[in-house]
Every structure is written in C-alpha cells, then in structure tokens.
LUMSE-109712 format. One record per residue: y, x, z of N, C-alpha, C in turn. Coordinates in steps of 0.05 Angstrom, whole numbers, padded with zeros to 5 digits, always signed. Atoms other than C-alpha are relative to their C-alpha. Example, Ala and Ser with C-alpha at 12.3 -4.5 7.8 and 13.67 -1.06 7.14 Angstrom:
LUMSE-109712
-00024+00018+00000-00090+00246+00156+00024+00018+00000/-00024-00016-00001-00021+00273+00143+00022-00015+00014/
This chain:
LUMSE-109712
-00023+00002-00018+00438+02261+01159+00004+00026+00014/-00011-00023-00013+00474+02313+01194-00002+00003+00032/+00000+00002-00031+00470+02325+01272+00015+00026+00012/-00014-00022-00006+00523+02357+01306-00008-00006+00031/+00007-00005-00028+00528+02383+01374+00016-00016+00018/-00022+00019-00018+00585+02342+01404-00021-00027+00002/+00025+00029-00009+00550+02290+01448+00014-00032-00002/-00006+00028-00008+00601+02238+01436+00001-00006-00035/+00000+00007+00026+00585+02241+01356-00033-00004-00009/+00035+00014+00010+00517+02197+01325+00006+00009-00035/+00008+00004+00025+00492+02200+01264+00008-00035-00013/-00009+00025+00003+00498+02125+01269+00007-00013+00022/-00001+00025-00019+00532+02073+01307+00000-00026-00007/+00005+00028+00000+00504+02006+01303+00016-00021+00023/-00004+00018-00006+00541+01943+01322-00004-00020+00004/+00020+00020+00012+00499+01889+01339-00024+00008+00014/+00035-00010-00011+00427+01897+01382-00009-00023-00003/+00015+00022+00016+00400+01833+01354-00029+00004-00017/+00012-00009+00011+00347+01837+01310+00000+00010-00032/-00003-00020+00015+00383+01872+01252+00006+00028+00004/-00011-00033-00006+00417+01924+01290-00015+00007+00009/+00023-00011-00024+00360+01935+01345-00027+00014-00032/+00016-00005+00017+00315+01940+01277+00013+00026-00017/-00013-00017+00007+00364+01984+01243-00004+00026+00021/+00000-00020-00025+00367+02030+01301-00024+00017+00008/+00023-00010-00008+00295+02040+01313-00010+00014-00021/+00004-00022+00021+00283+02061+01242+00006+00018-00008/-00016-00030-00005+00338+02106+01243-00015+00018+00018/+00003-00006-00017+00320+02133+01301-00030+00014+00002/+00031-00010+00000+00239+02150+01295+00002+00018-00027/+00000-00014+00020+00258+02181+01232+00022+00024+00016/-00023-00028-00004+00303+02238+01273+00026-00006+00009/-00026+00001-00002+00373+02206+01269+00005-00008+00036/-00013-00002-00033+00417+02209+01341+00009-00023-00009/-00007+00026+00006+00437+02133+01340+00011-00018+00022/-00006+00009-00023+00477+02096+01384+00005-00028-00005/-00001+00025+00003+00475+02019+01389+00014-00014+00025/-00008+00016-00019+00523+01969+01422+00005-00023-00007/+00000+00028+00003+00524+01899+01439+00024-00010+00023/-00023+00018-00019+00584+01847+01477-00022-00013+00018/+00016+00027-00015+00522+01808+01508-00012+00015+00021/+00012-00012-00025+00488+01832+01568-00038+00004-00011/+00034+00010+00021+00410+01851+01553-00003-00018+00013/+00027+00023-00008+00357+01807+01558+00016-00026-00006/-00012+00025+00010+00404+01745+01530-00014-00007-00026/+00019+00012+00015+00380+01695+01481+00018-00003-00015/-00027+00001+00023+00420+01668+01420-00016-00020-00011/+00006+00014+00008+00412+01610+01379-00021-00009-00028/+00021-00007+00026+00350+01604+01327-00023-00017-00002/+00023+00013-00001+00298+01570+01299-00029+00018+00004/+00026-00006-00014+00247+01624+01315-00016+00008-00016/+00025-00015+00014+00204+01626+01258+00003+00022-00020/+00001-00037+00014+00186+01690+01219-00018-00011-00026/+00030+00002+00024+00151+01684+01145-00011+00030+00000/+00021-00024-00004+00096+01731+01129+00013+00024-00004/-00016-00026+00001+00140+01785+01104+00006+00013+00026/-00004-00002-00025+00174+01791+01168-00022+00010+00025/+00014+00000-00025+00117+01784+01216-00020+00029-00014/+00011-00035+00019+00077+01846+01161+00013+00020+00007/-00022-00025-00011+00140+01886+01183-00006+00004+00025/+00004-00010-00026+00134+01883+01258-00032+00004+00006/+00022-00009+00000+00063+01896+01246+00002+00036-00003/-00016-00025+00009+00079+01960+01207+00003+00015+00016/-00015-00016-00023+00120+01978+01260-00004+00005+00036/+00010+00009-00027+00079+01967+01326+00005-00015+00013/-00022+00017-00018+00112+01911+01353-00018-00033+00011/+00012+00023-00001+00068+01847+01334-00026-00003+00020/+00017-00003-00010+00012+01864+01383+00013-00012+00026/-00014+00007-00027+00068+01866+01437+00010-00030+00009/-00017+00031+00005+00093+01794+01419-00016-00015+00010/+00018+00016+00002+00026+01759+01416-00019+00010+00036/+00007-00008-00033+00009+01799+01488+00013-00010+00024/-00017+00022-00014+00074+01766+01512-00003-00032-00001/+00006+00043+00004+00052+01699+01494+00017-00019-00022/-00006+00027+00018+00080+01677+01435-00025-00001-00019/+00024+00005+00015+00029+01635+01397+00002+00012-00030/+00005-00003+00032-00002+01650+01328-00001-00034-00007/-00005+00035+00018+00019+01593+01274-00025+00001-00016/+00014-00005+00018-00037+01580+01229+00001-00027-00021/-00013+00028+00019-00009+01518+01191+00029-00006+00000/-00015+00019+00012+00042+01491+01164+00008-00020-00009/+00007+00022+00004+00057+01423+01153+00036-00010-00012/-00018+00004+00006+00114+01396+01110+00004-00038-00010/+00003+00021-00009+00136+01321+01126+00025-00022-00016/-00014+00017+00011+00176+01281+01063-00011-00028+00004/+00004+00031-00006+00187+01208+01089-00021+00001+00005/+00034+00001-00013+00113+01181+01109-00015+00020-00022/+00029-00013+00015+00079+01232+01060+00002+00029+00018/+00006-00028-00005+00049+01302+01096-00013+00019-00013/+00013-00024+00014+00027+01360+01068-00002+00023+00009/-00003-00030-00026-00004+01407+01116-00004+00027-00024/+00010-00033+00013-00016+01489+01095-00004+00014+00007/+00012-00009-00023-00060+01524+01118+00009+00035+00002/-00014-00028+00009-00027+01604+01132-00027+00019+00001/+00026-00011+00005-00088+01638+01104+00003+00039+00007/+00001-00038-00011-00106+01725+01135+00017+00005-00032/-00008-00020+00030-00064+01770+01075+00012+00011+00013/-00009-00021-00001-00036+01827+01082-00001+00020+00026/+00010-00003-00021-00070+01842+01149+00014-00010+00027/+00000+00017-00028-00044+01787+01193-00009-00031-00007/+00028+00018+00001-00087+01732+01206+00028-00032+00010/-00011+00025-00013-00027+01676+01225+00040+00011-00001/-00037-00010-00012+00063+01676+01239+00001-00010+00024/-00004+00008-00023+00099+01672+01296+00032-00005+00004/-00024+00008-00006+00161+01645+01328+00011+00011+00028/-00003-00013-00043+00177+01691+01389+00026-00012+00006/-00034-00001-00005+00241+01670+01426+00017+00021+00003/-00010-00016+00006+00294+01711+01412+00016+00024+00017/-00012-00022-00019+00313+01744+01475-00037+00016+00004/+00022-00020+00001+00232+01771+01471+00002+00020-00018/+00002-00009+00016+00239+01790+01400+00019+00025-00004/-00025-00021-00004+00310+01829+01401+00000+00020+00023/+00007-00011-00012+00281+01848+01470-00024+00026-00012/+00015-00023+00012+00224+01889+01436+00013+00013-00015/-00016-00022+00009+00265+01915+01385+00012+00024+00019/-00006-00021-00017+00305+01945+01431-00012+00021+00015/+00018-00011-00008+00256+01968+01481-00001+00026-00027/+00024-00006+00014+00222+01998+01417+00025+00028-00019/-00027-00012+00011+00298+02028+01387+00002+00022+00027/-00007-00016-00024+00302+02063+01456-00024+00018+00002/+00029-00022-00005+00227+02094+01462+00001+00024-00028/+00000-00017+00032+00245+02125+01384+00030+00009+00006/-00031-00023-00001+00323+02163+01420+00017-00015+00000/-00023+00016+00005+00363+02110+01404+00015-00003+00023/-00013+00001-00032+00419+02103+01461+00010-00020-00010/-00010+00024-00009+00436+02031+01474+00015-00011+00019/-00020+00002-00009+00499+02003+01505+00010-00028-00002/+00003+00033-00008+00496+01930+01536+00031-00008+00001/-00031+00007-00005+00569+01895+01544+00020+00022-00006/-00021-00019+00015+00608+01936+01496+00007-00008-00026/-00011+00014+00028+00648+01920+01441+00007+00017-00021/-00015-00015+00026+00675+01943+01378+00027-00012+00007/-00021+00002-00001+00752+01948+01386+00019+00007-00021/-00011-00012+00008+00775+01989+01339-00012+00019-00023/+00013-00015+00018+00756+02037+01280+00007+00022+00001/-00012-00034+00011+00768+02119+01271-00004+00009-00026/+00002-00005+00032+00789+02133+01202+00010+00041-00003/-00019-00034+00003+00802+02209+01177+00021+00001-00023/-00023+00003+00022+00853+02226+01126+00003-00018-00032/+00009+00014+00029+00815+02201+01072-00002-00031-00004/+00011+00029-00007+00804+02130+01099-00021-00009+00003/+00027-00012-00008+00739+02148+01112-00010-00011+00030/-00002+00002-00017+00707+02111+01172-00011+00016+00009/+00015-00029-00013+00690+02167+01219-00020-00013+00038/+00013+00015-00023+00676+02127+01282+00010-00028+00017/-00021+00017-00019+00699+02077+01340+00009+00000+00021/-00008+00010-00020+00735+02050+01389-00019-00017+00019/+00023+00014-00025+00687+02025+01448+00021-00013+00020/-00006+00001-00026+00712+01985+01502-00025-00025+00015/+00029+00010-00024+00649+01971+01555+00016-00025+00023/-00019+00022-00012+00666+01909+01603+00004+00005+00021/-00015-00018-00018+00680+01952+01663+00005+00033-00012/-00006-00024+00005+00719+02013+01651+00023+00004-00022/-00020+00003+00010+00770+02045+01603-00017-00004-00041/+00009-00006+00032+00760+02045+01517+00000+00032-00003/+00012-00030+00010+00728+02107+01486-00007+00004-00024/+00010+00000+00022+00720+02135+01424-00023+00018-00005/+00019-00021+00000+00659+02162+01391+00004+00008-00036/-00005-00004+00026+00657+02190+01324-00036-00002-00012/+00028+00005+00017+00596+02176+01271-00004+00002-00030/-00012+00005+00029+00580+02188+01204+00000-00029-00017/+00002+00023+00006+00555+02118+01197+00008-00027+00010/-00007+00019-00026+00582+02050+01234-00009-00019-00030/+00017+00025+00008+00534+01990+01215+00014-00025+00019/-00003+00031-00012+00557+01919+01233-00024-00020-00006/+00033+00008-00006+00495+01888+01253+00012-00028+00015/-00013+00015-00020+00546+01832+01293+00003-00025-00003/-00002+00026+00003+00537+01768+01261+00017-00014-00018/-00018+00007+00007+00568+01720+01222+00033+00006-00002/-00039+00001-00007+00639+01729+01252+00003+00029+00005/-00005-00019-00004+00629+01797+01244+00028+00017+00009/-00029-00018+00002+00684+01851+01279+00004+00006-00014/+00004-00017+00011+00663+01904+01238+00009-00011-00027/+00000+00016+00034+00669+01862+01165+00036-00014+00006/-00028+00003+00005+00737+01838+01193+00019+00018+00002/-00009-00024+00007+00760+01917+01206+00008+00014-00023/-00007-00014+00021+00749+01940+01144+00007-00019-00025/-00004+00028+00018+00762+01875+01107-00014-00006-00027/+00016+00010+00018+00700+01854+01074+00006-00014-00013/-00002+00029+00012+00707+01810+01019-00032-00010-00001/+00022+00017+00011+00666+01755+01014-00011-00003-00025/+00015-00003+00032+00622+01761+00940+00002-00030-00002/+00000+00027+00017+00611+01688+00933-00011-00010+00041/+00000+00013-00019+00614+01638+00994-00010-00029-00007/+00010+00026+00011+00572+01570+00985+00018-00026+00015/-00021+00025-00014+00603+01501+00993-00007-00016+00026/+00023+00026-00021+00544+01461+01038-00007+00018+00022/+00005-00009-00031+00531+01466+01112-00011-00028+00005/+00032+00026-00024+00477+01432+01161+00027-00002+00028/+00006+00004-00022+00495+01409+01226-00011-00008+00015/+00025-00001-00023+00452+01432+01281-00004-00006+00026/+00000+00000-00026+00427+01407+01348-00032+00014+00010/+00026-00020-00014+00371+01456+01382-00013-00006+00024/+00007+00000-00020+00331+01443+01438-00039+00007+00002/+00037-00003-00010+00266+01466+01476-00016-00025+00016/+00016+00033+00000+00210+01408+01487-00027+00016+00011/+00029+00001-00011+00146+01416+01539-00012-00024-00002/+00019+00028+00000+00092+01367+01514-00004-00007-00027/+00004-00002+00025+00092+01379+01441-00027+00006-00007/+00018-00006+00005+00029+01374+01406+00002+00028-00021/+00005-00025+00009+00011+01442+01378-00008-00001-00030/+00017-00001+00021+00001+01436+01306+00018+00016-00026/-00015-00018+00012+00045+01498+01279+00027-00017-00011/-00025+00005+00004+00107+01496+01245-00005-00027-00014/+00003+00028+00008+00123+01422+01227+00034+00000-00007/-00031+00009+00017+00186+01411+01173+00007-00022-00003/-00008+00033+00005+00220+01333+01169+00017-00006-00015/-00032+00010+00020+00257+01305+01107-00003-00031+00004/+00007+00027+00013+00279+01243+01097+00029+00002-00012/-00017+00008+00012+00346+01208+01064+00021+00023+00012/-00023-00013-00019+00405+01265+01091-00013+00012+00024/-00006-00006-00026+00374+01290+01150-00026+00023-00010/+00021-00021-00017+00325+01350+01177-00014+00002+00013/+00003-00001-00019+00286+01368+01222-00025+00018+00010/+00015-00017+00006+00238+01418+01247-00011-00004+00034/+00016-00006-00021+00184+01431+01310-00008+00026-00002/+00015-00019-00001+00162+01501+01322-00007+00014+00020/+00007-00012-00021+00124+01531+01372+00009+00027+00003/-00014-00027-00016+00144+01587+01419-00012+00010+00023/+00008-00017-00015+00134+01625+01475+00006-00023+00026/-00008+00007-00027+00119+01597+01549-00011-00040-00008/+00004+00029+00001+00081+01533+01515+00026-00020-00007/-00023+00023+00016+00149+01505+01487+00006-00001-00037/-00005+00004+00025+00170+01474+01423+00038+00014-00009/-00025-00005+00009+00239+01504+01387+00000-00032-00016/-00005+00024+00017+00262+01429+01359+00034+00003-00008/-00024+00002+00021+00317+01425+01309+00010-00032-00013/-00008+00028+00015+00349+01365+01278+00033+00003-00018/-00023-00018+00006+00409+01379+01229+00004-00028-00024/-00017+00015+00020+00454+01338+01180+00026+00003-00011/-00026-00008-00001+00503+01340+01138+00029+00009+00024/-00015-00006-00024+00564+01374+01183+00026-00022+00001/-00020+00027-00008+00616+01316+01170-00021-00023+00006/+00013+00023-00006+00564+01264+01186-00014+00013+00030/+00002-00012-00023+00544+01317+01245+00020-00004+00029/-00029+00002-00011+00615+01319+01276+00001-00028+00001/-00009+00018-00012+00625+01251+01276-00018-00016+00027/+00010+00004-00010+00564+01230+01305-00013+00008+00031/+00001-00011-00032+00565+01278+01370+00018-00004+00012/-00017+00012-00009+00632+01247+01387-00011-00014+00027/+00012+00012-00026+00621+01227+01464-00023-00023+00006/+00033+00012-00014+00542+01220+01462-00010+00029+00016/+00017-00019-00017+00504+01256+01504-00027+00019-00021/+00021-00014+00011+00472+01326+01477-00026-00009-00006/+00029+00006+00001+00399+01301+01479-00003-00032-00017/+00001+00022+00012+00417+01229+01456-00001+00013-00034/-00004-00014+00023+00441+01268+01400-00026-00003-00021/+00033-00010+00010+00380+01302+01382-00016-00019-00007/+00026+00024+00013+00337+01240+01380+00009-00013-00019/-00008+00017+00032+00380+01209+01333-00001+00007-00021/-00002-00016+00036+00388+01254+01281-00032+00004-00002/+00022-00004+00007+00311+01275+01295-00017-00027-00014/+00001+00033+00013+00301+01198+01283+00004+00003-00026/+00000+00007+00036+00334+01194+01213-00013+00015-00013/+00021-00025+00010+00286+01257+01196-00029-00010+00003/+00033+00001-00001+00220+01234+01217-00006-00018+00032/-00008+00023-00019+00219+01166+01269-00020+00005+00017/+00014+00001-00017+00152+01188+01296+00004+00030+00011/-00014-00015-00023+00176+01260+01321+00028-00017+00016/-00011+00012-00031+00233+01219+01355-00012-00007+00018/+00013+00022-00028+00186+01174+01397-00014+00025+00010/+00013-00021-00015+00148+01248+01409+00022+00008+00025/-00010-00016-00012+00200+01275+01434+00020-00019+00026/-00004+00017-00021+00220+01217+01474-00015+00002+00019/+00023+00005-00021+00159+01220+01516+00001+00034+00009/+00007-00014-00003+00161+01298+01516+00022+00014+00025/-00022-00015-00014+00200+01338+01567+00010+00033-00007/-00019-00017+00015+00270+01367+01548+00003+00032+00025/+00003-00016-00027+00268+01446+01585+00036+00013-00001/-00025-00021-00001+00336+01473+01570+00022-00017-00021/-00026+00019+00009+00406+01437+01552-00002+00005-00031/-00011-00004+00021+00419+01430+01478+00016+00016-00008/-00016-00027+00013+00454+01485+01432+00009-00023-00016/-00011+00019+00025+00501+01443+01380+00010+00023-00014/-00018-00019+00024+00525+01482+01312+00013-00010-00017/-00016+00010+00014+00574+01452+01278-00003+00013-00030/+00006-00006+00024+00552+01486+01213+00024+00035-00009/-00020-00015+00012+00579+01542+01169+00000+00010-00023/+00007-00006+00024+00587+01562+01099-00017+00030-00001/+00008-00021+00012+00545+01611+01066+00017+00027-00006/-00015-00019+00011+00571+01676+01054-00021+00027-00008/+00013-00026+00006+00547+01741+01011+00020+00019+00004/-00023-00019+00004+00593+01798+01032-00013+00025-00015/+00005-00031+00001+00611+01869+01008-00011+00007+00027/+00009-00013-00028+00567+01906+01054-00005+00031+00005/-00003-00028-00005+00587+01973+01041+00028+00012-00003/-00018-00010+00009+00641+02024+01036-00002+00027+00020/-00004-00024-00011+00667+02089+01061-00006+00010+00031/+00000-00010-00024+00631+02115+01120-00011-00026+00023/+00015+00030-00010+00606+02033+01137-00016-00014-00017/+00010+00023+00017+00562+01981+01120-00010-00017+00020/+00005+00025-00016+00536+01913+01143-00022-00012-00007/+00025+00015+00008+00466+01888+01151-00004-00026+00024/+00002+00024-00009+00441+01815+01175+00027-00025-00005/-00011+00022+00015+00484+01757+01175+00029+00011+00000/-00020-00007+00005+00542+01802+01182+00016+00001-00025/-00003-00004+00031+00534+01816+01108-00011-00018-00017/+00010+00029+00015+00491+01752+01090-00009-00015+00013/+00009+00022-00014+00487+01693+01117-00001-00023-00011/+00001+00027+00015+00458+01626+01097-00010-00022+00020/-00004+00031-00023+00453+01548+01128-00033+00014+00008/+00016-00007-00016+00398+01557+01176-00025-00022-00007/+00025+00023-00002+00361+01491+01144-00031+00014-00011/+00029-00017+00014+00304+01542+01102-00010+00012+00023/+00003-00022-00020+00302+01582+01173-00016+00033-00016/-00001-00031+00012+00300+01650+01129+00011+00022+00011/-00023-00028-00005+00349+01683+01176-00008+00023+00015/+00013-00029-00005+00305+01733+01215-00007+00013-00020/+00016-00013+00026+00260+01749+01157+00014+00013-00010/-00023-00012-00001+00323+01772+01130+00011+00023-00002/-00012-00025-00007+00352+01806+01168-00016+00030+00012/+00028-00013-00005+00282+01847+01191-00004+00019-00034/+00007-00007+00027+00272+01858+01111+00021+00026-00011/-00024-00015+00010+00354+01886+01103-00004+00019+00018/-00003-00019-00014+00348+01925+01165-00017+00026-00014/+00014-00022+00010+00292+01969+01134+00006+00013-00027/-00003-00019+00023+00319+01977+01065+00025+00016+00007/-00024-00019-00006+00386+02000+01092-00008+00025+00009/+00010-00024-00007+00349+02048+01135-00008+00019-00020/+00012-00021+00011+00311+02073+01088+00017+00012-00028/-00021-00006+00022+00369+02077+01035+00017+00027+00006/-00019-00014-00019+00403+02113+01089-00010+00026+00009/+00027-00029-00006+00338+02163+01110+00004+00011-00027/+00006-00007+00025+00339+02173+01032+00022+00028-00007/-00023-00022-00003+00411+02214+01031+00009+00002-00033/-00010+00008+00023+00420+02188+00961+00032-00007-00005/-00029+00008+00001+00498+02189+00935+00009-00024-00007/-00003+00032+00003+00498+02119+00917-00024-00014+00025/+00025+00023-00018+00448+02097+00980+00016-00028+00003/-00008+00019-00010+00489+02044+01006+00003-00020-00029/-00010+00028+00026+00514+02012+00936-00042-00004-00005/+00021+00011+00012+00430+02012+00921-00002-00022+00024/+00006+00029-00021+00422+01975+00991+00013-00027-00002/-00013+00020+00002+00471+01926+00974-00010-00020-00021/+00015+00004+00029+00441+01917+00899-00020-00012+00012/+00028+00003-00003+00374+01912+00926+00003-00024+00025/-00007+00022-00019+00395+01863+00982+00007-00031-00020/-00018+00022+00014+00434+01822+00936-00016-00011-00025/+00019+00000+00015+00378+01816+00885-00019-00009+00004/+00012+00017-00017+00331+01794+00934+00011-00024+00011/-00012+00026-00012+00376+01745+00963+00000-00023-00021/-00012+00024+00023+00397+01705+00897-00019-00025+00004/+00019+00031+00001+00344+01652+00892-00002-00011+00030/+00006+00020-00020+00336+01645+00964+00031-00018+00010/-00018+00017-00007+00405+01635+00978+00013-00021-00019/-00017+00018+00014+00431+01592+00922-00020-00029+00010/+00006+00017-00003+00367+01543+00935-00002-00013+00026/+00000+00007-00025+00379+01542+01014+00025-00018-00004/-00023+00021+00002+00454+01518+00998-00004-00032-00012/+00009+00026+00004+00414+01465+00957-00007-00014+00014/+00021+00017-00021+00377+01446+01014+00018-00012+00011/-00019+00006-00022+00438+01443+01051+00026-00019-00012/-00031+00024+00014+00484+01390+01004-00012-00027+00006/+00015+00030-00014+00431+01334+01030+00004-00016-00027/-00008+00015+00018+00446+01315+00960-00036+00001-00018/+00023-00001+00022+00371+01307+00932-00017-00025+00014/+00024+00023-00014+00311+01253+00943-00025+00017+00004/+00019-00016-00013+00253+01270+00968-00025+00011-00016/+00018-00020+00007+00216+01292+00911+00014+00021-00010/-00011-00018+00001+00276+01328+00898-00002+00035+00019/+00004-00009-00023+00268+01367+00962-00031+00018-00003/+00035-00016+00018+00187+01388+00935+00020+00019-00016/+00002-00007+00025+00217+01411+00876+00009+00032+00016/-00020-00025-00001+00268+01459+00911-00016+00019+00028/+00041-00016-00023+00201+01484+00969-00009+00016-00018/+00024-00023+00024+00166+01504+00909+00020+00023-00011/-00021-00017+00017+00232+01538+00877+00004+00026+00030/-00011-00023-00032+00237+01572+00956-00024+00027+00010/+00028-00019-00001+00163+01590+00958-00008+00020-00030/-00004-00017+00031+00173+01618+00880+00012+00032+00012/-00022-00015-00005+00231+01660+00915-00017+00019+00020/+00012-00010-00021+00184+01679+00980-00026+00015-00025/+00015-00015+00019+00132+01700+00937+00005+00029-00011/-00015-00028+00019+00173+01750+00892+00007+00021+00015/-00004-00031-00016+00203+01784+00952-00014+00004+00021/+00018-00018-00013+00138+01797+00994-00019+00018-00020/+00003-00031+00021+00114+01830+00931+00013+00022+00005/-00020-00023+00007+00170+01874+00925-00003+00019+00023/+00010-00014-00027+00162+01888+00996-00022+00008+00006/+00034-00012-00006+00082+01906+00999+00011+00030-00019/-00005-00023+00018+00108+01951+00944+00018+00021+00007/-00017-00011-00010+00166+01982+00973+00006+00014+00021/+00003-00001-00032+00161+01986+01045-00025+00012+00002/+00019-00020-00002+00107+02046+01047-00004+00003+00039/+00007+00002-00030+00071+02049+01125+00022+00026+00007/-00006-00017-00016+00112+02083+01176-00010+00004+00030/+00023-00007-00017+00093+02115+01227+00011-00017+00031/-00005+00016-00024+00096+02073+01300+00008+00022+00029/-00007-00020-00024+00122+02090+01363-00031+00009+00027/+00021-00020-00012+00076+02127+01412+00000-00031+00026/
C-alpha cells in the first residue's frame, strides 16, 4: 500500500467496527497500513448473537493476542459439547489441538470491544457514531474514498485507496456500489435471544426436535446466551401479541421440553432480542477501489452459529490478500472466501428449511463438521503466525 502525506487520506477505510471490520483493521494496521475505521453505534454497544466461536476462530484470536484477554475478562472456557435430537444426547468432548485447550462465547460488546481496543494499540484511528453517506469516485469510477457524516457536526470527506464494508447484512457500502447478490438461499430461522442466570454449566448445548431449535451457551458474567428459532412464517405468527419471554419458552419447548422447564425456574437478565429471520446471501465482494468482508458480503441463517468464525476467518484473508499487493488480490479473496463458504453455507440453509427428521439433522452435523474440518486445515496451513500487539 501506498501512504501519502495528506492526513485526511488512509490506506484503508473500514466500515463496520464489529468483529470483521475491528479484525480487518487491526491486521491492516500492525502490518504498517494508516487505517481508519467507522461505526453508526456508539462504542462499547452489544449486537445480537449467539456468541459461540469454533476452534478455528478462537486459534485466530490466539494468534493474535487477544484470547488471554477474553478468558481474563471472564468469559468461560467450553470444554463440551452436547448435541440434543428429541430424547437422544450426544455429548463431545472439545479435546487441546492446535494449542487451545477449550472455545469460548465472549459477549459481543467484549469481543468487538477487544478488537478494537487491539485495532487502535496497532494505529488504527477509530470513529464511534459515524456513518457512511456517500462514496468519492475519480474519473475512472474508481472508489477513491467517502463521505462521513459523525452524529454531531457537519459531513466530511476522506479519500482512501481502499473502503471495506465490514457493516452487516444491510450493508451501506454493498448498496453504494451495487453489489449483486451471487446466489441468495430460500430458508430462514426465526429467532428469539435471551440471557438466563441459573443455567447449569455444561458448555454449549444444541436442541432439535420436529421444526424447531434451540441452543444454551455460556457467556460472560455467569450467564447463559439462550436461543430458540423456527421456521420464520411459523415465527411471525406465533409472536403475535405474546409476551417476549412467553415466546421463548414456547418455541424453546417444541426444541427440547426439559430446557423449557430450565429455563422456567432460571432467571431471565435482559429483555428478549426477536429476529424475524433473513435469507442467505453470497455477494460480489469486490470491485474497483472496494470490497466487503463479514456478513456484508456473506451471510447465512444464524441456526449453525458459524457467523463470527466467519467473519474472524474473512477478515484475515482479505487482509492478507490486501498486505500481499497482488493485481488480482481482491478477486483471490473473494475465490478463496467463496470456496470456503460452499459446503457450509448450502448445508446451514438445509438446517434452516426445518424440512428434515431427526436423523436427518445427524446426517447434515456430520456433513457441517466434514465442512469445519476442511476449513481449519486450510487455515493451520494458510494463516502463518503473526506477530501480536505489544
């Protein structure tokens, strides 16, 4: 990358301080690049998630100095797994490899919190309640930078050679330059979220039964992340004037009847999140002078909870596609994103049509853990140690 002297031009500007852009940013950033990152949300905000990280993931913020800081903050180590078709269980135990001994589920204003933190100690300049408004193109159509407008004050432009949309599903940035969508899946969950003091501790705990979901996972501060999700037209009708929490026990009910009665007895700490669901989408996530990592550029139903891992995994190959200075970097990041993705996302949309029985449901775990498999190979292989922040 190039570094000029004008202080109102980055190497990159990330959109998005989440945990693609905040991850994006920091890698940039310890590697040399001037990088400027903005977010609409105020720091230290939370955002809606199930929390957990597979080993890939949690190997990365090792890597990167981060997992020491997590587990110092208090989120627990998982060391099981336990997956719960109708009355049959099948715990698993998350055995030491690749030099971490357990996963974890930080909540997401800790986790995006370290990033950041960790994006800022490696140059990065970060910029809380600011938006993307606008794009700066040069003659060529070339994006050159943006339009800022901060939530007190006037809009400003900066110029960049790079602008990453790191911003989410409903990405700005992907509707600026008018991403197409590659292939968009048909099936969606609908989700109700809530945190639970009084959960027995016995790591991540998954619930199938006939149509429904449902998940337990520990977190930070001694609470449970609890999930419960169903088809989204049998979602929608069913939250029709009941009460958030009634909610939750119902659908956690048709998933697994003895986490309802848990969670009956357990105490609820924070109002319900509802998600009405949303299709899958693989976008273009590149082009002239942009690109788009996390669910900006891929996003899938939230029932596999794959979507940190993810976006943690994309953030680093973009980076390093991007550190590389290769004339096709971005089309390899996209390739290599999109290559990785295939199996997980076509068999998450399976998960997500509620259309299988429950040894159906095995079959397509093993087809998920086939998929998990293949790309923490690729990743031990690929993802060479970098160096940590001081």
């Amino acid at each position: 990358m190039t570094h000029l002297s004008n202080a109102a031009h980055y190497d990159a500007l990330i959109v998005g301080a989440r945990c693609a852009g905040a991850a994006t940013a920091m890698l940039l950033a310890r590697a040399g690049a001037k990088v400027l990152v903005v977010d609409r949300d105020p720091a230290g905000s939370d955002t809606m998630s199930t929390h957990a990280l597979m080993r890939g993931a949690v190997e990365q913020l090792d890597r990167w100095g981060l997992l020491d800081r997590l587990i110092v903050a208090g989120t627990p180590r998982v060391g099981w797994t336990t997956f719960h078709y109708g009355p049959e269980s099948y715990p698993v135990e998350i055995r030491p490899s690749g030099g971490i001994d357990g996963l974890i589920a930080p909540r997401r204003s800790l986790l995006d919190g370290e990033l950041v933190t960790a994006a800022r100690a490696a140059g990065a300049e970060v910029r809380h309640r600011t938006s993307l408004v606008g794009l700066v193109h040069d003659a060529t159509g070339r994006v050159r930078g943006a339009r800022l407008s901060p939530a007190r004050g006037s809009e400003y432009e900066i110029t960049a050679d790079l602008v990453i949309g790191a911003d989410g599903r409903r990405s700005t940035l992907a509707r600026h330059v008018k991403a197409r969508t590659l292939i968009e899946t048909p099936n969606r969950s609908g989700c109700v979220y809530a945190y639970f003091d009084g959960i027995r501790d016995r790591g991540y705990q998954w619930f199938y039964d006939t149509r429904a979901t449902a998940g337990a996972i520990p977190t930070n501060a001694g609470l449970h992340c609890v999930f419960a999700a169903v088809p989204d037209g049998v979602f929608r009708a069913a939250r029709r004037g009941v009460d958030p929490k009634a909610l939750l026990l119902t659908l956690a009910g048709k998933a697994n009847a003895e986490l309802a009665r848990e969670l009956a007895e357990a105490k609820m700490r924070e109002r319900p999140i509802l998600f009405s669901g949303a299709n899958g989408h693989l976008r273009q996530s590149h082009g002239p002078g942009w690109a788009l990592v996390g669910d900006a550029g891929y996003f899938k139903d939230p029932v596999s909870a794959h979507g940190i891992s993810d976006a943690l995994r994309d953030a680093e190959i973009l980076s390093r596609e991007v550190l590389g200075a290769e004339p096709d970097a971005l089309a390899t990041y996209q390739a290599t994103r999109d290559a990785l993705s295939h199996d997980l996302f076509r068999t998450t949309d399976r998960m997500a049509s509620y259309d299988w029985s429950l040894r159906g449901m095995q079959r397509l775990h093993m087809q998920l853990k086939d998929a998990m498999k293949a790309e923490l190979t690729w990743m031990r292989e690929y993802f060479e140690p970098v160096a940590t922040a001081a």
